[in-house]
C-alpha positions in Angstrom: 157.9 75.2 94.8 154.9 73.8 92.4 153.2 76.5 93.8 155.3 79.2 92.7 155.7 77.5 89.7 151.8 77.3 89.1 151.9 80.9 89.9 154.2 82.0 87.4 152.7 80.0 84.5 149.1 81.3 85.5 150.8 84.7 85.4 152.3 84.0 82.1 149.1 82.7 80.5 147.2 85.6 81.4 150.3 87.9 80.0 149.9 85.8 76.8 145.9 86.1 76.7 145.8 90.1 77.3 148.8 90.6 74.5 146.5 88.2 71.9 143.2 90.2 72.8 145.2 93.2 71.7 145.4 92.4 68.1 142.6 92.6 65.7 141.5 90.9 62.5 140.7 91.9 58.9 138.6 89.4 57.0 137.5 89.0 53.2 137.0 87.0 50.3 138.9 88.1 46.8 136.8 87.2 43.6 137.6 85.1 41.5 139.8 82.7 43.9 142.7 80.9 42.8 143.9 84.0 40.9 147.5 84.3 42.7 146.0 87.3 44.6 148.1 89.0 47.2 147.0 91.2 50.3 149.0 93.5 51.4 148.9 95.8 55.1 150.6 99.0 54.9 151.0 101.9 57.1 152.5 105.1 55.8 153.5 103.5 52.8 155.4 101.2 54.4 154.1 97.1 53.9 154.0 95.4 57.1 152.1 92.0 56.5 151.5 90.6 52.9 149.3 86.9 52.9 147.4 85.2 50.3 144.4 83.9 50.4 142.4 80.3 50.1 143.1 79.2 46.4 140.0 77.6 47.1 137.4 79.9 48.2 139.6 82.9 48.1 139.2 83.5 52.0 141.7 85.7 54.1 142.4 86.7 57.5 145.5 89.3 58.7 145.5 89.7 62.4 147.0 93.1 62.7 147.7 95.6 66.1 145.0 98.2 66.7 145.3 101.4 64.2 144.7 102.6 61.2 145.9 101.0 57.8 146.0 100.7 53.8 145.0 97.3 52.4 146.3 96.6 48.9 144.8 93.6 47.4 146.4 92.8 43.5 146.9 89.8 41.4 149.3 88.8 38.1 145.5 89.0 36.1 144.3 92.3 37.2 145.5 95.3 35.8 145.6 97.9 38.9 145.2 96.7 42.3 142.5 97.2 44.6 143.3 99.8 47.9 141.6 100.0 50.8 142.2 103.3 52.4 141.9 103.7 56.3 140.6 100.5 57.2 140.3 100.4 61.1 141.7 97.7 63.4 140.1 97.7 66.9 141.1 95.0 69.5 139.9 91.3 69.5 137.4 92.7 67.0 137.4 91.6 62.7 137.1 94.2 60.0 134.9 92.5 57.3 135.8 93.7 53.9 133.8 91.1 52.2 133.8 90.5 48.4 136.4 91.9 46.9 136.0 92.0 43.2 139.3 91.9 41.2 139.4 92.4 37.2 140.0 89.5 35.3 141.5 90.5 32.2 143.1 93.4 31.1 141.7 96.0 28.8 142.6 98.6 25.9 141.2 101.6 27.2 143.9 104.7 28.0 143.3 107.0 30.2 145.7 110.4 29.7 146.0 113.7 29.9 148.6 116.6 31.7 148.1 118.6 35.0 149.4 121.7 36.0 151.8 122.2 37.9 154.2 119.6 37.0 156.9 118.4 39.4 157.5 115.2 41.8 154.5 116.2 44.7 151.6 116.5 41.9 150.0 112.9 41.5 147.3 111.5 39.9 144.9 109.1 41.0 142.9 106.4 39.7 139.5 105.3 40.9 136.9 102.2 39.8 133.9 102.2 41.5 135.1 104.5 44.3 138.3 102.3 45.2 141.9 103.4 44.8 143.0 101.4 41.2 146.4 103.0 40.7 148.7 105.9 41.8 151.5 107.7 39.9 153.6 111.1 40.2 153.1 113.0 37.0 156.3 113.4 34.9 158.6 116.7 34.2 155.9 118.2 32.0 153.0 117.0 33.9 152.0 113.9 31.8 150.1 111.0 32.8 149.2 108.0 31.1 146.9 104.8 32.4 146.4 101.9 30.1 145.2 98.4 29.8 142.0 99.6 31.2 138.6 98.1 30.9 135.9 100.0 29.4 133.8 101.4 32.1 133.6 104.2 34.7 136.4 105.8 36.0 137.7 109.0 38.2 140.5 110.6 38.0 142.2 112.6 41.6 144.6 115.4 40.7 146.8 116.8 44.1 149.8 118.9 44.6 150.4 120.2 47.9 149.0 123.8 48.7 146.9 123.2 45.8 143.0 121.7 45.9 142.3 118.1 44.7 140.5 118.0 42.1 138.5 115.4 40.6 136.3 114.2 37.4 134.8 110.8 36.4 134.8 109.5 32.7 133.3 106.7 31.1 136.5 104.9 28.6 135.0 102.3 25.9 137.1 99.6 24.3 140.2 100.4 22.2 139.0 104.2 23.4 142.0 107.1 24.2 140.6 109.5 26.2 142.6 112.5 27.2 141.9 114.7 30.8 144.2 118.1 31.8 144.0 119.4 34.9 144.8 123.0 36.1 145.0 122.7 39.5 143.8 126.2 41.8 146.4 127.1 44.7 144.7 127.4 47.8 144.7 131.3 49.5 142.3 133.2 50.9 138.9 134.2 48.8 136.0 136.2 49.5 133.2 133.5 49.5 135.6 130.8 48.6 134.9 127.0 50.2 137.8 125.4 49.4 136.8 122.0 51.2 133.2 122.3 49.0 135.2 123.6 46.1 133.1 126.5 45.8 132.6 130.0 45.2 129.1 131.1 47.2 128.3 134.5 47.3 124.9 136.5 48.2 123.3 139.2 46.4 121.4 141.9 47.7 118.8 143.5 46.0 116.2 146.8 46.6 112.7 147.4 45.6 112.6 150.6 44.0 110.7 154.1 45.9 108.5 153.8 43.2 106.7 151.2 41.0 103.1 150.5 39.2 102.7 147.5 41.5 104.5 144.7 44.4 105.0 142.6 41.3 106.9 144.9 39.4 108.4 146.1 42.9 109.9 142.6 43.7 110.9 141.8 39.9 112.9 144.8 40.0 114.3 144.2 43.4 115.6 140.2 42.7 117.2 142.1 39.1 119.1 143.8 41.5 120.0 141.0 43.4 121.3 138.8 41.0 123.1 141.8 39.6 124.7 142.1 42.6 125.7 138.7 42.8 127.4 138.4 39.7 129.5 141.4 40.3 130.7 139.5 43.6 131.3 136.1 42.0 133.6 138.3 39.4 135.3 139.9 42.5 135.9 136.6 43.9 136.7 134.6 40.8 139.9 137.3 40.4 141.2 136.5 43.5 141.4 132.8 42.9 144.8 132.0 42.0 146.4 129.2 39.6 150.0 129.1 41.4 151.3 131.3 44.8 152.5 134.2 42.2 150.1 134.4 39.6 146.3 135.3 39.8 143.4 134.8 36.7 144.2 138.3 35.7 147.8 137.4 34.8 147.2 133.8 33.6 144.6 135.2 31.3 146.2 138.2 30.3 144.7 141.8 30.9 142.9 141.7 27.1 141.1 138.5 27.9 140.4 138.7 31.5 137.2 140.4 31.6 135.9 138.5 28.5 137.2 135.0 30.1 135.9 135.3 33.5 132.6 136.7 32.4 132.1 133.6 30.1 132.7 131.4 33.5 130.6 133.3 35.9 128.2 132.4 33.6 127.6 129.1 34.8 126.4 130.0 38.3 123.2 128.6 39.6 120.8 129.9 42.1 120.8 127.8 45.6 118.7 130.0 47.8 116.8 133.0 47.7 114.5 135.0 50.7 112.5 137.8 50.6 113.3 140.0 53.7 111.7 142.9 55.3 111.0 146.0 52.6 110.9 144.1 49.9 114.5 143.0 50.4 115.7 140.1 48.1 118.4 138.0 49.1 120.1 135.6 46.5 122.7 133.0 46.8 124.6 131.9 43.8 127.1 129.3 43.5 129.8 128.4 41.4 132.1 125.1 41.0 135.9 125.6 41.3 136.5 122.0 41.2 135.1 118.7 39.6 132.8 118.9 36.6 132.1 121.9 34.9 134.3 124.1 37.7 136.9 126.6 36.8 140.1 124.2 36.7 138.1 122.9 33.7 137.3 125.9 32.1 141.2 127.0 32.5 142.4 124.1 30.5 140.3 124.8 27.8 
């Protein structure tokens, strides 16, 4: 009988040992402590484990199941919280996510602006020092508005589904009101479009002519042609791009101002490569942002 019974609680303390080397650990320190911080594990959107850490050195520990999860760290002083995005919880092993630096006080910077389209699936995103500050839905119209912020550096993530993030940073100063639109570009299929760059890349192809005074001239002439040729693509490209599932530049524009509007963006391309081939053959690649700064969501808006 003590046998048996010194069998089953060996069996039930290796039962208990395996399940506890399952879980894993996720380990920091907030900054400043004592601030009334709160941590927060979430998984689809859904919080699963909120703790709080040392008042006196601001040290935390969750132990947490092996997966995947969002760690949301705020306090009653700090104006956004701080989100951790995908932080990975293997077994009997500690994610370190060290210092984590929380504002102290709020500010009087406003960060606002309207993104098209409007309607409940567009969001806007908030970003200090790349970490998630704040997420909201943009209103009926497309309106956002972030305030109390600290001057400083911030970027701002526009999304929609079937539509390409897009993204800019902008430095806010005290008291400062600083308005960003975004036209977000529905993604469809493009000649030369990288959707996941946010790019339009395109080569052009350029001849020497039969006959010249010298090479020089030869392969001047022939990289004229090339970046001729080029441009003509990036404008066949650029027109394909569309701004919703029904409507293309040439109809957001209007006919009288397409030409005129996408010839002012093409513009901006730079050169990124460029070979000299057999014959004389030059081969040009030029590039064009559809997203971020200086891309064509901005140039839309304006």
């Amino acid at each position: 009988m003590g046998s048996r019974l010194f069998g089953i609680f060996t069996l039930f303390l290796l039962l208990t040992t395996s399940c506890t080397k399952q879980d894993g650990t996720i380990a920091g320190t907030v900054v400043p402590p004592g601030t009334g911080a709160r941590i927060t594990a979430m998984q689809n959107g859904k919080a699963l484990t909120t703790t709080s850490p040392n008042a006196r050195d601001g040290a935390f520990t969750i132990v947490l199941a092996p997966g995947m999860y969002d760690i949301s760290v705020s306090a009653p002083s700090s104006p956004f919280p701080l989100t951790f995005s995908a932080v990975r919880v293997e077994p009997g092993k500690t994610t370190d996510l060290s210092r984590i630096e929380l504002a102290s006080q709020k500010g009087s910077a406003v960060l606002t602006g309207r993104i098209s389209p409007a309607g409940s699936t567009t969001s806007v995103t908030l970003l200090a020092e790349g970490r998630e500050r704040a997420a909201m839905p943009v209103d009926r119209e497309g309106r956002f508005r972030f305030t109390e912020l600290s001057a400083g550096t911030y970027t701002l993530q526009a999304g929609a589904p079937e539509y390409a993030q897009d993204a800019v940073a902008l430095t806010v100063a005290d008291s400062q009101t600083m308005t960003q639109n975004f036209q977000l570009l529905y993604v469809s299929a493009a000649d030369g479009v990288d959707w996941v760059a946010g790019k339009i890349r395109v080569t052009g192809i350029g001849l020497p002519p039969a006959a010249s005074a010298n090479a020089t001239i030869r392969r001047e002439m022939a990289r004229r042609a090339a970046l001729a040729d080029g441009e003509r693509k990036l404008v066949k490209a650029a027109a394909e791009i569309k701004v919703g599932p029904g409507q293309n530049l040439r109809s957001y524009w209007g006919e009288k101002n397409f030409t005129e509007r996408i010839q002012g963006f093409i513009r901006g391309y730079k050169v990124v490569g460029e070979r000299e081939t057999e014959g004389g053959r030059i081969e040009i690649d030029l590039e064009l942002p559809l997203t971020g700064p200086g891309g064509l969501s901005r140039y839309l808006f304006e």
